[in-house]
N, C-alpha and C positions, 0 to 999 in steps of 0.2 A: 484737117479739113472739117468743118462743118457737118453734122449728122445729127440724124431724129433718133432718139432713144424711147424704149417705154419703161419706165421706171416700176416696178412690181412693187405696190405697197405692203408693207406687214399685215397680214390679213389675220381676221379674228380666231383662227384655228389654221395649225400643221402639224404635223408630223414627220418624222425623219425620212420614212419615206416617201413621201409627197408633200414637200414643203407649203408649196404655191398653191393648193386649193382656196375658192373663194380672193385669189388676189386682185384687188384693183388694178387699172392701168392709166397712168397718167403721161400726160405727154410735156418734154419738153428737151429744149436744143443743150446741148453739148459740144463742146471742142477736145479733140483729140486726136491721137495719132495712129490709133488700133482697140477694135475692142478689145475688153480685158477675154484672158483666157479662161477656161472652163474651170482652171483649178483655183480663181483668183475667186476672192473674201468676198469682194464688192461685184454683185450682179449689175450692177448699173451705179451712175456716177451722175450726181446733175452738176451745173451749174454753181462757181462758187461764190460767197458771200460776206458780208462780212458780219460777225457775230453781234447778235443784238444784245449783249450783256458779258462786259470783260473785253480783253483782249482778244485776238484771234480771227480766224476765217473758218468759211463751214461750206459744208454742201452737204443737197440731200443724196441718200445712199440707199438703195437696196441690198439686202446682205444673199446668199451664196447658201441658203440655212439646208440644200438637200445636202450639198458638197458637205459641212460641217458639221453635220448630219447622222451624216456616212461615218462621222468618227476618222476622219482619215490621217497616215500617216504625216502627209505634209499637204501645206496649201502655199498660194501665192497673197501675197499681201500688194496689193494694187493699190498704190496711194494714185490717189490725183495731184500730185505735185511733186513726188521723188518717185526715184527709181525703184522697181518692183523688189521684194524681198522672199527671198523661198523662208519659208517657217517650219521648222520641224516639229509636230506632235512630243510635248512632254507629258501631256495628262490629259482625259476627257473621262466622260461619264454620262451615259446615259441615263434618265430619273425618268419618271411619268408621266404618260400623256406626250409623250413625245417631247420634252423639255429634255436639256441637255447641256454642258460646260466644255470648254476645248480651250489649255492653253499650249502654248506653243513660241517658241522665239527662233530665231535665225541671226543673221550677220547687223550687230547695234541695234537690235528689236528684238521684243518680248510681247505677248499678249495674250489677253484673259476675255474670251466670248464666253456670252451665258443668253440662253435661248429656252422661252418659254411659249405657254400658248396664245398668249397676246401680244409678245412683245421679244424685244432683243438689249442687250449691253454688252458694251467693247471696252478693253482697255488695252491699247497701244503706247507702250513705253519705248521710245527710242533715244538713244544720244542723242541726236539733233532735235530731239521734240519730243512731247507727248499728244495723243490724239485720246479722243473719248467717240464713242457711238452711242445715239441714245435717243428717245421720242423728246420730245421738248414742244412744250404748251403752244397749242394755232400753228403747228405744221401738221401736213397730211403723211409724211414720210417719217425716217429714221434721218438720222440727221449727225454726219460726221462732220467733228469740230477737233479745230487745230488749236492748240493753247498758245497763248504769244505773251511773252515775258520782255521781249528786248528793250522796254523802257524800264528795267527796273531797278532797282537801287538796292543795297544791301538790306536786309530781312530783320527786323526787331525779335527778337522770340518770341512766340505767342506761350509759351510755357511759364506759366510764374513760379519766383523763389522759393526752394521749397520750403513748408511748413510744418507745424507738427501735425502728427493726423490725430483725426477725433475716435471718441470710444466709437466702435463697433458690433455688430452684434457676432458672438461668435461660431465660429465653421466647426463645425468637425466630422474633417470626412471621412466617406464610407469607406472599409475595408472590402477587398475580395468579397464575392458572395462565400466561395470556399476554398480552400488552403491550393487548390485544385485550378482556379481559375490562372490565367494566363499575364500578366502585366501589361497594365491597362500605357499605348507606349502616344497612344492620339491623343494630342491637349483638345480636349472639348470645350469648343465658344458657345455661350448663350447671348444670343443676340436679343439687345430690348432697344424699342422704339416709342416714340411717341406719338399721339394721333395728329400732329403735325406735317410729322414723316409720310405717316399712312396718306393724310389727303394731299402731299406733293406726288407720290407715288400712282395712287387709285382714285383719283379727285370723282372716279365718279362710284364707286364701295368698292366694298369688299379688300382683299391684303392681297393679291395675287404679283404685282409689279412689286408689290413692296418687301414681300418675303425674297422676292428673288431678287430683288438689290442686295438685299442683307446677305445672301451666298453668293454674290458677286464680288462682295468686300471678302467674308472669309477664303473664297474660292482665290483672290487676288492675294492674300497673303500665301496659300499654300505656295501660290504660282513663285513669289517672294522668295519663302524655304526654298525652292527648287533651282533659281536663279542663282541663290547665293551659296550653292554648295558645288564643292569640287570633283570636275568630272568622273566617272565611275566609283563613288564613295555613296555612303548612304546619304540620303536628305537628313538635313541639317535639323531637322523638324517637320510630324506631321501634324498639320490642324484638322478640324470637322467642326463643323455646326452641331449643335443637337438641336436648338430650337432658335425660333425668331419670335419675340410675345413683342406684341402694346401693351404699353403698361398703363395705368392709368395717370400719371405723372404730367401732367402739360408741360412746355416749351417752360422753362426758366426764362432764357436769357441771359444763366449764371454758369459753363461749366463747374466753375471751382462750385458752384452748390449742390450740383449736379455728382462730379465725383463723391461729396461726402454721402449724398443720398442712398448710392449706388450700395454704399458697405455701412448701411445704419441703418435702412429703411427696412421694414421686415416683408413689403411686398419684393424688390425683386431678390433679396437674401432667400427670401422664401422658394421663388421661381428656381433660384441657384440649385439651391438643397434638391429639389422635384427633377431637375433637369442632371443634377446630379455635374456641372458643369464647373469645369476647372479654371475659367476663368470668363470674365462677364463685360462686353461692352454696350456700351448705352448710347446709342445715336437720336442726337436732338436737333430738330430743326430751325433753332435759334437757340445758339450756345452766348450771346451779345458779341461785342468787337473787337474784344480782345483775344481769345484764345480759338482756334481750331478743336483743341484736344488735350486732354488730360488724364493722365493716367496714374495710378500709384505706384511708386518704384521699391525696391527692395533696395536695402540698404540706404536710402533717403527720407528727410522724414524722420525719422527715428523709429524706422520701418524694418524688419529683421531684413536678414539675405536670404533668396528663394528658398522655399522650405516652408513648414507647416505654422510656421511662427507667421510666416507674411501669406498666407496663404489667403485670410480673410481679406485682405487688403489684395487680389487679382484682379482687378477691374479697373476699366478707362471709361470716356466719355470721348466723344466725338462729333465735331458736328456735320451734319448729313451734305453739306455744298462741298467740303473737301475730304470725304470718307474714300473715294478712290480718284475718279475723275475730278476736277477742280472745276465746279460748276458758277464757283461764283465770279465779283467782279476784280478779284483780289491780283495785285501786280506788283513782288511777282505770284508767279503761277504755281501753287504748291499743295500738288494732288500726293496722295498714298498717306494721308494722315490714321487713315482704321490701322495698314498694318506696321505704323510709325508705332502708333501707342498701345499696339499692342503686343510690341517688342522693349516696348519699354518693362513689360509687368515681369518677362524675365532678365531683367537687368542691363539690356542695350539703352545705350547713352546715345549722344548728342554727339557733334566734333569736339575735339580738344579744346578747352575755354572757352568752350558755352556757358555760361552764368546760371544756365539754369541745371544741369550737371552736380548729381548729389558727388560730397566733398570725399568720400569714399566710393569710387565704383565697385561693382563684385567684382570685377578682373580687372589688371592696369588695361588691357585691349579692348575694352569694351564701348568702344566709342566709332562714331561713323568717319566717312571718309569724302572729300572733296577733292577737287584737282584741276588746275590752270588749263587752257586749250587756247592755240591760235586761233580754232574755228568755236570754238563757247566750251568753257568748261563742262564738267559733270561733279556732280554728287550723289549718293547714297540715299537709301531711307530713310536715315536719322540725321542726316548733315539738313544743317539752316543754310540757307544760302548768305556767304559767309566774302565781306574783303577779301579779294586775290583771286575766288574763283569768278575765272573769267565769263562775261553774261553773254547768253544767257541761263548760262550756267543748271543746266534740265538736268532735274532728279529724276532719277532709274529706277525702277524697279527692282533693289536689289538690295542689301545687307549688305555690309563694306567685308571682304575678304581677300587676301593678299593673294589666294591660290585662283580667284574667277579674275577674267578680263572679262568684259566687253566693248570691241569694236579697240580703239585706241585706250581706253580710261583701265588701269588695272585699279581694283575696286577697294582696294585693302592695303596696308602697311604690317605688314608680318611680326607679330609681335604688338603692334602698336595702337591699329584699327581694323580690329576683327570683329564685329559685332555678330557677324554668323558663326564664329566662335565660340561666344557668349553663350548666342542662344542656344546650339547645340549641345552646351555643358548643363543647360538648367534645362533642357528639354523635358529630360525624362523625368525633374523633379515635378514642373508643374505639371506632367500627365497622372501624377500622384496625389495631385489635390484631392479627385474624388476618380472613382473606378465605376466607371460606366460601360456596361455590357445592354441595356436592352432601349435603350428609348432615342437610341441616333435615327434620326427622319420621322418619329411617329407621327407628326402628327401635321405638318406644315407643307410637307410635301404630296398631300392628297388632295391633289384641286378637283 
């Protein structure tokens, strides 16, 4: 039936324990069968829409921020259009000021919230779909959107042939402080942007949405490792930010100029060195129309295998509309490129006969994984949407691994496509790039 709702806008300050101070109330109608439960994501649900850019449908949302807050072990994921999903608590973290991460998955779902003082972001991976949460330009709300692929056609690579790579300047990283220190076992990301990013993000100053985008992407890969590793075994890999900088660098419009910059230019090699960071992505907000993302690979290229030889050569480029959520108008739909290509730098490949697939992998397994459905296939992180997988064929948040399932799709060919494999094997080398003990969160995370 019919009912009046008041939809609780994100208001300019909260805290864990009193979300809603200062919230606006706006009014408008809804159809439904029950309100959502106390433990469910979504405080309120409006009216749905159809997306003004891309494929897809949306409604405005209120989010549930004391519930999620609370750090809690499990919530309810209350779509407005599928059936409700209980999620269990895989990771959270409370930061400053009341800001905070929480991911968590359940039965064919996975998802990654990150909650600051302004503002909120979602990402919801499902077999049947992906969804994103997020403010978006002349709306007065947060704004859940459904991604929609089912007109798509098989996917060209956005990845080009590899090439040789250019001189560099070179790394050499830091040992232990003393014989005494511990093994450094977290690969450390430095995250760098462009002031194109920044005024998508903070159009009106300052970095504060835009720093917590940037651990929305790392915080999504962790979520990734966690996904793709086998029940009661250790994670597959742990990540961390150490920093998020602007660089001074404007919008190319060139990835491929973009990657060389990243491992030549001696501002952000410099920032690397300072950060002390074992491995570097660069998110631009016009990468031009051909690639997403680009990364340096080991063993391609004429690039050593992980290890201190390809070590200067750890860094990707990314562009900011498909760094997690797939924000643009691209069909098909093809979100999770930050921790695509950032799986790329320890040696995770593409599906079997991908063209772009250096001609030596480090492992024969190190390649992603696809799979047929009568109700739409799935794919992997690394898998293109590829002939045979049937559409709309939604990538997972997930690493291909023969020992995870989700939902119907087993994720991996044992032996064959294991990229959580892979990375597991070169984990600990890349957290030996550089040994970082004192500068994780100094300096971004004190708003």
């Amino acid at each position: 039936m019919s009912k009046r709702f008041a939809l609780l806008l994100l208001a300019a300050s909260f805290h864990v324990a009193s979300a809603w101070a200062g919230a606006v109330l706006q009014s408008f109608t809804v159809t439904t069968a029950a309100a959502p439960p106390s433990s469910g994501v979504f405080a309120s649900i409006g009216p749905q829409a159809g997306r003004s850019i891309g494929a897809g449908v949306t409604w405005p949302v209120s989010i549930n921020l004391a519930l999620l807050g609370s750090q809690p072990s499990s919530v309810t994921l209350n779509f407005p259009d599928r059936p409700y999903v209980t999620l269990s608590r895989v990771r959270s973290q409370p930061l400053s000021n009341g800001s905070f991460t929480w991911t968590g998955r359940g039965p064919g779902c996975s998802v990654v919230f990150n909650a600051w003082t302004t503002g909120f972001s979602g990402t919801i991976s499902c077999t049947y779909g992906n969804y994103g949460i997020d403010s978006v330009p002349g709306a007065s709300s947060l704004i859940l959107t459904r991604y929609d692929q089912s007109g798509a056609s098989s996917q060209i690579a956005w990845e080009p042939t590899p090439s040789a790579p250019p001189p560099m300047i070179p790394l050499a990283p830091q040992a232990p402080t003393s014989p005494g220190d511990p093994p450094d076992t977290a690969i450390d990301i430095l995250v760098l942007y462009t002031e194109g990013v920044r005024q998508h993000f903070d159009p009106s100053g300052g970095k504060t949405s835009t720093v917590q985008h940037m651990l929305s992407y790392v915080t999504g890969t962790q979520h990734a490792m966690d996904n793709s590793t086998i029940t009661n075994h250790p994670t597959i890999a742990t990540v961390n930010m150490v920093a998020a900088k602007r660089v001074s660098r404007p919008d190319s419009g060139s990835l491929v100029a973009d990657r060389t910059w990243v491992v030549t230019d001696s501002e952000p090699m410099g920032l690397r060195k300072f950060w002390k960071a074992d491995v570097v992505v660069y998110v631009t907000e016009n990468g031009g129309t051909d690639y997403f993302g680009l990364a340096w690979e080991p063993s391609s290229e004429g690039l050593d295998a992980p290890g201190p030889g390809y070590a200067p050569f750890a860094a990707a480029t990314v562009l900011r509309s498909h760094a997690m959520n797939d924000e643009s108008n691209a069909n098909p739909q093809q979100p999770f490129v930050f921790p695509h290509e950032f799986a790329h730098t320890l040696g995770a490949n593409h599906e079997v006969g991908n063209g772009s697939n250096p001609a030596t992998p480090v492992e024969s397994w190190a390649y992603g994984h696809w799979a047929p459905n009568a109700e739409g296939g799935n794919r992997t992180i690394m898998s293109y949407l590829v002939p045979g997988c049937t559409l709309p064929c939604v990538r997972i948040l997930n690493y291909s691994n023969a020992g995870v399932q989700v939902d119907w799709f087993r994720t991996g060919v044992a032996g064959q496509k294991e990229n959580a494999r892979t990375i597991q094997d070169f984990a600990s080398t890349t957290a030996q790039y550089f040994s970082n003990y004192s500068r994780i969160f100094a300096d971004d995370f004190e708003f």
